[in-house]
VORODREN-172686 format. One line per 4 residues: for each residue x, y, z of C-alpha. Coordinates in steps of 0.1 Angstrom, whole numbers, plus 5000, padded with zeros to 4 digits. Layout:
# residues N
X/Y/Z; ...
This chain:
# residues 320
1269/8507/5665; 1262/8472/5668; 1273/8446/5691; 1248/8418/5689
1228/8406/5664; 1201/8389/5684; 1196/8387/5720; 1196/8353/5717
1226/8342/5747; 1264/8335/5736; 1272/8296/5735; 1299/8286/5714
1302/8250/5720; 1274/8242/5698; 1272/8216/5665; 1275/8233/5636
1275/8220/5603; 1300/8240/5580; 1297/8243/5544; 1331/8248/5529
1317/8252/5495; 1302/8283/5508; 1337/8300/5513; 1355/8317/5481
1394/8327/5486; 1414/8350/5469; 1454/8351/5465; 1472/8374/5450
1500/8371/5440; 1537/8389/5426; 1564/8365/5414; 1556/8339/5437
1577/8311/5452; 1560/8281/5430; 1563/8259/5456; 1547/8279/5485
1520/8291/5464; 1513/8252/5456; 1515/8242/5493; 1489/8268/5501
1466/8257/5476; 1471/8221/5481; 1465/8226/5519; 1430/8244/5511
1401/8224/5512; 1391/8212/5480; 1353/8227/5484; 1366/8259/5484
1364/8282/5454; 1398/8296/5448; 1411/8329/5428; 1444/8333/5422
1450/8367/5412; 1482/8371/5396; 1495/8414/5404; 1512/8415/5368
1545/8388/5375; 1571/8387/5348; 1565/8362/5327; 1594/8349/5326
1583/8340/5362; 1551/8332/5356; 1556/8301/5331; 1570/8287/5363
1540/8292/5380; 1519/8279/5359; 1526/8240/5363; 1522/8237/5400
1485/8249/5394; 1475/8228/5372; 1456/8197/5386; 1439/8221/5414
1404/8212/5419; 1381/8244/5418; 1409/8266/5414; 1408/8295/5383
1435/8324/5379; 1428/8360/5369; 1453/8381/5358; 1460/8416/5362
1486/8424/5335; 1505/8452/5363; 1511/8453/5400; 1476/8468/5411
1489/8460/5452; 1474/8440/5476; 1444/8459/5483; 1430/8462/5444
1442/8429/5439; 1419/8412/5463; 1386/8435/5453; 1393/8425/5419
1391/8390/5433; 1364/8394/5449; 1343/8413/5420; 1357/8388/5400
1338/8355/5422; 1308/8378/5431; 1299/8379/5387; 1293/8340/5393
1271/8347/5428; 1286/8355/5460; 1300/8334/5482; 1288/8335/5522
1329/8340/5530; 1356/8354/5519; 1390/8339/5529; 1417/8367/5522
1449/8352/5515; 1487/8365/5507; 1510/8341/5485; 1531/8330/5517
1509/8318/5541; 1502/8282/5543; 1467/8266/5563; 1478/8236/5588
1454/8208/5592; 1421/8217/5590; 1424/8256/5598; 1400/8269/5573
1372/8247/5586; 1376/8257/5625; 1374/8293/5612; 1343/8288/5596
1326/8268/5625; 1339/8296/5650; 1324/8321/5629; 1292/8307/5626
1292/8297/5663; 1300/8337/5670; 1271/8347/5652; 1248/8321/5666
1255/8334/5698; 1246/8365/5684; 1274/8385/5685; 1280/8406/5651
1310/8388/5640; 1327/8411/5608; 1358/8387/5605; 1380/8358/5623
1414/8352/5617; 1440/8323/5624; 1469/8320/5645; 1500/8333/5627
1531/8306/5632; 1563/8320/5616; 1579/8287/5604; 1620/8304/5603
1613/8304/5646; 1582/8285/5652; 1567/8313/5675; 1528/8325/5671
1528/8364/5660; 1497/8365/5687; 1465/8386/5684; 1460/8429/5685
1438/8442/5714; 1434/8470/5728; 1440/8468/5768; 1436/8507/5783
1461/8529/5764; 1477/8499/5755; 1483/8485/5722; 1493/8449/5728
1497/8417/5713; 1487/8387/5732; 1489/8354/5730; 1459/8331/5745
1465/8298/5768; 1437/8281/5753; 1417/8278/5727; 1386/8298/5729
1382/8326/5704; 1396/8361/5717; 1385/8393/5705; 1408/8414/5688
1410/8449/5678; 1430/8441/5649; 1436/8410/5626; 1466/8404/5601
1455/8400/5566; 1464/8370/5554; 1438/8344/5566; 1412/8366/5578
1381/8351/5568; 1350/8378/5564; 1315/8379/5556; 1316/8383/5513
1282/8408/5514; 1302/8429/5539; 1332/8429/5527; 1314/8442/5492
1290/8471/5515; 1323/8481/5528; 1337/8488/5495; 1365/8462/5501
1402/8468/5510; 1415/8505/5510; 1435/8505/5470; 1456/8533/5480
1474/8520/5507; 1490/8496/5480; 1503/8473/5501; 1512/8475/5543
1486/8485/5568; 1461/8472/5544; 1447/8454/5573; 1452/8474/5599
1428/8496/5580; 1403/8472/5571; 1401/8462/5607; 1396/8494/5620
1368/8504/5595; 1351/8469/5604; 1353/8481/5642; 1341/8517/5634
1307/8500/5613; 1299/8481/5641; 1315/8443/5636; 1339/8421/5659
1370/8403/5657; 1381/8372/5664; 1416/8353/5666; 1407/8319/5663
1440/8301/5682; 1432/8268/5667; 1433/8277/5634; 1469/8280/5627
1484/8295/5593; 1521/8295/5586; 1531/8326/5577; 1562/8346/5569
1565/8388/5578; 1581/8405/5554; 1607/8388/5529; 1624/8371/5562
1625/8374/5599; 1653/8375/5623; 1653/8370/5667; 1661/8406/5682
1662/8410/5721; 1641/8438/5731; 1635/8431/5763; 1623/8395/5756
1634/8377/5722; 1609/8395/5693; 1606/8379/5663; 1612/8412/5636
1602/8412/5599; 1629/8415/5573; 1612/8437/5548; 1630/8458/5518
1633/8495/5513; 1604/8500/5492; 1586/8478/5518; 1598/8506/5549
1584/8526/5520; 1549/8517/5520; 1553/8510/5557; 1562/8544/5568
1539/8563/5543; 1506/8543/5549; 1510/8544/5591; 1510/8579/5587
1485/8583/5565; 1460/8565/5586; 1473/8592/5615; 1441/8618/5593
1414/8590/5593; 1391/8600/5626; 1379/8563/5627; 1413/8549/5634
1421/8543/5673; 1439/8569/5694; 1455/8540/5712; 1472/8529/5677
1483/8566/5664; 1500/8569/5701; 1515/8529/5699; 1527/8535/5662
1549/8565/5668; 1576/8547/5692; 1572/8516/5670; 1583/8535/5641
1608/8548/5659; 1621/8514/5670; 1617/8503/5633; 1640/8529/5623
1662/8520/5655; 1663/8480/5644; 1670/8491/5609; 1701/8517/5611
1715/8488/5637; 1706/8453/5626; 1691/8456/5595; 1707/8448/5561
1709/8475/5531; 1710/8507/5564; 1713/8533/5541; 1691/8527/5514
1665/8515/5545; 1669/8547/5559; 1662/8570/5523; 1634/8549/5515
1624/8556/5552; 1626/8593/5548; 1609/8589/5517; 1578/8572/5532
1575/8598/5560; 1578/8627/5528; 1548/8607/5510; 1531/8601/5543
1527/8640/5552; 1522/8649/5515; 1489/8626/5511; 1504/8606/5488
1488/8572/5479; 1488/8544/5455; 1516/8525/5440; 1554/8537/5442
């Protein structure tokens, strides 16, 4: 496995001059919020090539849509005609770029998440800084703010048994053992040698996937702290006290659905940490916990919950 990619020695406060037109992104989107979607796009740089890769919206909801983008510099839309997920979405972005060339990165974006200030750039530099200190960098990712509470979601490592999220006092880049999708901002040629995002996990645990197979090829993560994306979990959030006050994701049923079904479907897949399979049983658990107590819709969180679990052990995959 590798770890280096020279032995050239690690120094990260070096110039480095970063060419945004090298970087492509890809957003997919389902019936957007038109004015989100804009703010992301507007808060992009305008060097980047950007997909927008519409997962088969109504059009009714669409024709909405349409308006905000216009005016856009470098920005073209590909739609898919159904709801594909997440994971298929993105490849098909990402096939779709690579027929004009590809890109040196690959900025992965969801429809809610929102680059502040100059984010993308200081994710590119870091990267390249990374690599020039010859560490074999596979992907960096931004800090996650939630804008409903204003607290950072933090960075996944892996500390013992431990899976933990922590949150760094400064802003050097940490190495992480797991990043969240949106924002993650890969190498394009690896992303396409990996054979992209997993399809059949639809949607949730898309990146906890991808991150794990990065880790099993060989390739580092970093959080970036300075680099900060807004971004909302789930269709809401809402403060729980769990010992300390927890931001916790409002999702939907069908959400809990996916949820439930793809964490234990990557339970089989040997290249997936022990330290997650153990963390992700009492997390579940607590999910379910939140849910039957604080959560809105209990019941039909709770069948869709059972559901997941049925579709989990049965090997099911793909769209609901």
């Amino acid at each position: 496995m590798l770890t280096r990619r020279s032995s050239k020695p690690c120094c990260l406060r070096i110039a480095i001059m970063a060419d945004l037109g090298t970087v492509a992104s890809v957003t997919v989107t389902f019936s957007p919020d038109p004015a989100l979607l804009h703010a992301q796009l507007m808060a992009l740089p305008s060097e980047l090539r950007k997909v927008v890769v519409d997962n088969g919206s109504p059009e009714e909801v669409w024709s909405g849509v349409l308006p905000i983008l216009e005016g856009i510099e470098n920005l073209e839309i590909l739609r898919l005609g159904e709801n594909l997920g997440l994971a298929a979405g993105t490849n098909a972005g990402a096939r779709y770029i690579a027929k004009a060339g590809s890109p040196r990165f690959l900025l992965i974006l969801d429809q809610d998440s929102v680059p502040v200030s100059d984010a993308v750039l200081r994710m590119v530099e870091a990267f390249l800084a990374l690599e020039e200190g010859g560490l074999a960098v596979g992907a960096v990712g931004p800090a996650l703010l939630d804008p409903a509470t204003g607290r950072h979601h933090g960075f996944h490592e892996i500390h013992g048994l431990r899976w933990r999220r922590v949150h760094p006092k400064d802003d050097a880049p940490i190495r992480c053992d797991g990043l969240n999708g949106s924002g993650t901002l890969t190498d394009f040629a690896l992303f396409e040698r990996l054979g992209g995002l997993d399809a059949e996990l639809f949607i949730d645990h898309v990146d906890t996937e991808w991150s794990f197979r990065l880790a099993s090829d060989g390739w580092l993560m970093f959080g970036i702290p300075d680099a900060e994306f807004e971004h909302r979990m789930g269709d809401n959030s809402m403060r729980i006290w769990l010992g300390k006050w927890t931001v916790w994701p409002i999702r939907s049923p069908l959400r809990h659905r996916y949820l439930f079904r793809n964490a234990i479907r990557l339970w089989s897949r040997p290249y997936v940490p022990l330290t997650w399979k153990v963390w992700v049983v009492p997390k579940l658990l607590l999910t379910i916990l939140v849910c039957a107590i604080a959560g809105p819709s209990r019941w039909s969180q709770m069948k869709s919950i059972a559901r997941g679990v049925a579709d989990g052990l049965r090997g099911i995959g793909g769209a609901i």
